[in-house]
C-alpha distance (Angstrom), angle and dihedral (degrees) to the residues before:
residue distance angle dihedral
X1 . . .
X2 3.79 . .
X3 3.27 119.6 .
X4 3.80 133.7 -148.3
X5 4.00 122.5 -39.7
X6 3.77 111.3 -106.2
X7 4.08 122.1 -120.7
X8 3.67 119.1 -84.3
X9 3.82 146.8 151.7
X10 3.55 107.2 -130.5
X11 4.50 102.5 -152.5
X12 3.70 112.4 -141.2
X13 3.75 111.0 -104.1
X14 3.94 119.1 -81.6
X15 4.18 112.7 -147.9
X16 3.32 119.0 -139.5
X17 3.64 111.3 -142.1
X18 4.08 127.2 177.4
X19 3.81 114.3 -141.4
X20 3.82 119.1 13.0
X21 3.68 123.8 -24.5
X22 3.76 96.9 -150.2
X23 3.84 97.9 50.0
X24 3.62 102.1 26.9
X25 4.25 110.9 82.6
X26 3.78 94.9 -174.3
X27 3.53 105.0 120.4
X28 4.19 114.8 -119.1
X29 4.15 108.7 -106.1
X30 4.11 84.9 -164.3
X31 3.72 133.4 63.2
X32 4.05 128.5 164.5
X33 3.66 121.3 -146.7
X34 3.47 113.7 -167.1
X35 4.47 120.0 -152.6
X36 3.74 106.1 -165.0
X37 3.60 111.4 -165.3
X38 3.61 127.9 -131.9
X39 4.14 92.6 -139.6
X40 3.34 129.8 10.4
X41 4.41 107.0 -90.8
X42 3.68 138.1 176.6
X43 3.61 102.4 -121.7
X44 4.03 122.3 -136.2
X45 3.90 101.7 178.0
X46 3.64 139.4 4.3
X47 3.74 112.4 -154.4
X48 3.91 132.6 -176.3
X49 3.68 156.5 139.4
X50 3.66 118.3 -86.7
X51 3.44 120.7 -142.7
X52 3.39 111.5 -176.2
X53 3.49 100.7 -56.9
X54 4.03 106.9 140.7
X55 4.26 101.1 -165.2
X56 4.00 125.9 26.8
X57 3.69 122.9 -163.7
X58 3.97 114.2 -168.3
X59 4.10 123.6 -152.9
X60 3.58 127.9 179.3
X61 3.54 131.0 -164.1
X62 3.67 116.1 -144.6
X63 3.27 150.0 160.7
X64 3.69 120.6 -113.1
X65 3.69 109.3 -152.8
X66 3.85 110.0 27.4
X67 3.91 97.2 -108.7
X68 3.71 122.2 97.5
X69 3.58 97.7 -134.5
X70 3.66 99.5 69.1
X71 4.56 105.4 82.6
X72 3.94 106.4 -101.2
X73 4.87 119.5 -121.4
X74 3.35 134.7 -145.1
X75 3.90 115.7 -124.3
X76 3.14 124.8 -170.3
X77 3.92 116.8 -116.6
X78 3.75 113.1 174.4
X79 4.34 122.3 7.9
X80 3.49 118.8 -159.1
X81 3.66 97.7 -14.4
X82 3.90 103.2 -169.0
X83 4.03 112.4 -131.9
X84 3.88 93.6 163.8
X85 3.90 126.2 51.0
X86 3.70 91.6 -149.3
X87 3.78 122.2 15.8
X88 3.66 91.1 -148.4
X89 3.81 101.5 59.8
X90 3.63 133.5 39.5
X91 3.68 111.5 -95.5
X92 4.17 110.2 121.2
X93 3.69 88.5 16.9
X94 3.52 100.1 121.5
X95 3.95 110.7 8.3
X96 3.70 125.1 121.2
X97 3.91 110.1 -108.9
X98 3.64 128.5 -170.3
X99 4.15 131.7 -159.5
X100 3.64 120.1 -156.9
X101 3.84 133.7 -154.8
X102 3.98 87.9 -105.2
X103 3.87 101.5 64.1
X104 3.53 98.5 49.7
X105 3.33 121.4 107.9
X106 3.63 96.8 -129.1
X107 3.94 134.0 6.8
X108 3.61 112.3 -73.6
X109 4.19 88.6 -143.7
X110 3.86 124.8 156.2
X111 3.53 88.3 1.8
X112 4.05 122.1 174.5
X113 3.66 102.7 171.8
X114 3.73 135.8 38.2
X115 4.14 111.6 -163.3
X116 4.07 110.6 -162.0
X117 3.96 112.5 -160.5
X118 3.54 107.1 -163.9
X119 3.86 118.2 -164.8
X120 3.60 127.1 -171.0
X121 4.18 110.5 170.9
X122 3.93 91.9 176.2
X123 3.84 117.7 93.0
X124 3.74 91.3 -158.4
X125 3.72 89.8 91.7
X126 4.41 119.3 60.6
X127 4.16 88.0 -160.0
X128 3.70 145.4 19.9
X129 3.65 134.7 178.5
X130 3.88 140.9 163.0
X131 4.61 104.1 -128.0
X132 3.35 135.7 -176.0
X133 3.66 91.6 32.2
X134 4.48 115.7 -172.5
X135 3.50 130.2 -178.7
X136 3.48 126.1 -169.3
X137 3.32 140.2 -171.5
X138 4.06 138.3 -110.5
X139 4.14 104.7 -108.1
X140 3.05 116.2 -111.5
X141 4.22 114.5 -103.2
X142 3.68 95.0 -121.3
X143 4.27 91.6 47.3
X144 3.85 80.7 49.4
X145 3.68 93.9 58.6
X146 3.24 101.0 43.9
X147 4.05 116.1 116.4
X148 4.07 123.0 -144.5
X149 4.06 109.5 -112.2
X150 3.66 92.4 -121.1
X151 4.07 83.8 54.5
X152 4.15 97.1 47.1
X153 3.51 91.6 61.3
X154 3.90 93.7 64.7
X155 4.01 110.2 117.9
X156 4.01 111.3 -110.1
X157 3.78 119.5 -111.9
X158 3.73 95.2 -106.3
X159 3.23 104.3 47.5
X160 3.82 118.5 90.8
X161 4.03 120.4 -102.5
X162 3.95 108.9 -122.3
X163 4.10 96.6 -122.6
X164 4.05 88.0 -179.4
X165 3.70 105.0 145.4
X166 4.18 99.3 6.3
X167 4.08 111.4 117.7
X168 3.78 108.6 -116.6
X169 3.51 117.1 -76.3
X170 4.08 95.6 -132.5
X171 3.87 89.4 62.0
X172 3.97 94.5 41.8
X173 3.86 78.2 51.6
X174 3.54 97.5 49.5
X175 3.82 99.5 39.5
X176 3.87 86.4 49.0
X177 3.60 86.5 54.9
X178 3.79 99.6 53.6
X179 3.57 92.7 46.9
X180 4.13 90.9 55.8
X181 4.07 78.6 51.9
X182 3.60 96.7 55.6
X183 4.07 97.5 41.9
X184 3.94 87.6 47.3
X185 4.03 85.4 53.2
X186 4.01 97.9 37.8
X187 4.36 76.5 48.7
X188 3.49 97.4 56.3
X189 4.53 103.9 36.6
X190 3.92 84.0 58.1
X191 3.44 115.3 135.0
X192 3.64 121.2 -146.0
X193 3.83 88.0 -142.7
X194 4.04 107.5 115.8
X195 3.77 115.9 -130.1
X196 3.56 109.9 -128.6
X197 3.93 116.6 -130.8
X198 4.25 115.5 -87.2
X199 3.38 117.7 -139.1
């Protein structure tokens, strides 16, 4: 189970545009969001909303030894990560996706921003966007290992069961047994005769 999504400021999405913004009406196929992180996290899962964005690349910025002194580089997580099946028509446009730990290309460890780059190549569609954007983080070991109460109090394997006051299981077997018998010969001398209704 998952547990809460950590604190972050989510930047509004930047387009990048070649030529000049003013004059030139094509519409941007790339925008960066930026997630800075309030601490630095190991991230487990990314999840969001798509909204008709057709490729996502994921960047982190982390820190490689766990001091702050030492400058913090981008790695590349995720490149070209298809959320549409066609860029042209609708399919992926709007589902909830989810990336985990295990299909990034490297570990997303001490990590204190996330960069989206959205692309969208098709024309079809005036805007795109990635919402309601959560990261969370990779439990801890010891949180992982730890058992429910109701759970602890289960008896080990080895030892022995205290049986004080059960009947013995060979004549709970046997009885069982001769009951099946009797249904199985009750089942089979049924007549298909209906008994009428006594008054």
């Amino acid at each position: 189970m998952r547990g809460d999504p950590v604190d972050c400021i989510v930047k509004s999405p930047v387009a990048l545009q070649l030529g000049d913004v003013v004059s030139d009406s094509a519409r941007p196929g790339v925008y960066i969001t930026d997630i800075v992180l309030s601490t630095p996290v190991n991230i487990n899962e990314i999840s969001f909303k798509n909204y008709y964005t057709a490729y996502l690349t994921v960047r982190v910025l982390k820190n490689e030894e766990e001091n702050d002194e030492s400058p913090a580089t981008w790695f590349t997580c995720m490149k070209n990560y298809c959320l549409m099946s066609s860029p042209h028509t609708e399919g992926g446009s709007q589902e909830y996706f989810s990336i985990y730990r295990q299909q990034m290309l490297t570990e997303p460890d001490n990590v204190i921003t996330v960069r989206l780059i959205l692309r969208q190549p098709s024309s079809v569609w005036l805007n795109f966007n990635i919402q309601e954007v959560k990261i969370y983080t990779l439990a801890d070991e010891e949180s992982e290992r730890d058992v429910p109460s109701w759970l602890s109090t289960i008896t080990a394997a080895e030892e022995p069961l205290d049986l004080n006051g059960l009947p013995d299981p060979d004549t709970v077997s046997s009885s069982i047994q001769h009951m099946w018998a009797l249904t199985e010969i009750m089942q089979s001398s049924q007549t298909s005769t209906s008994i009428g209704r006594f008054d």
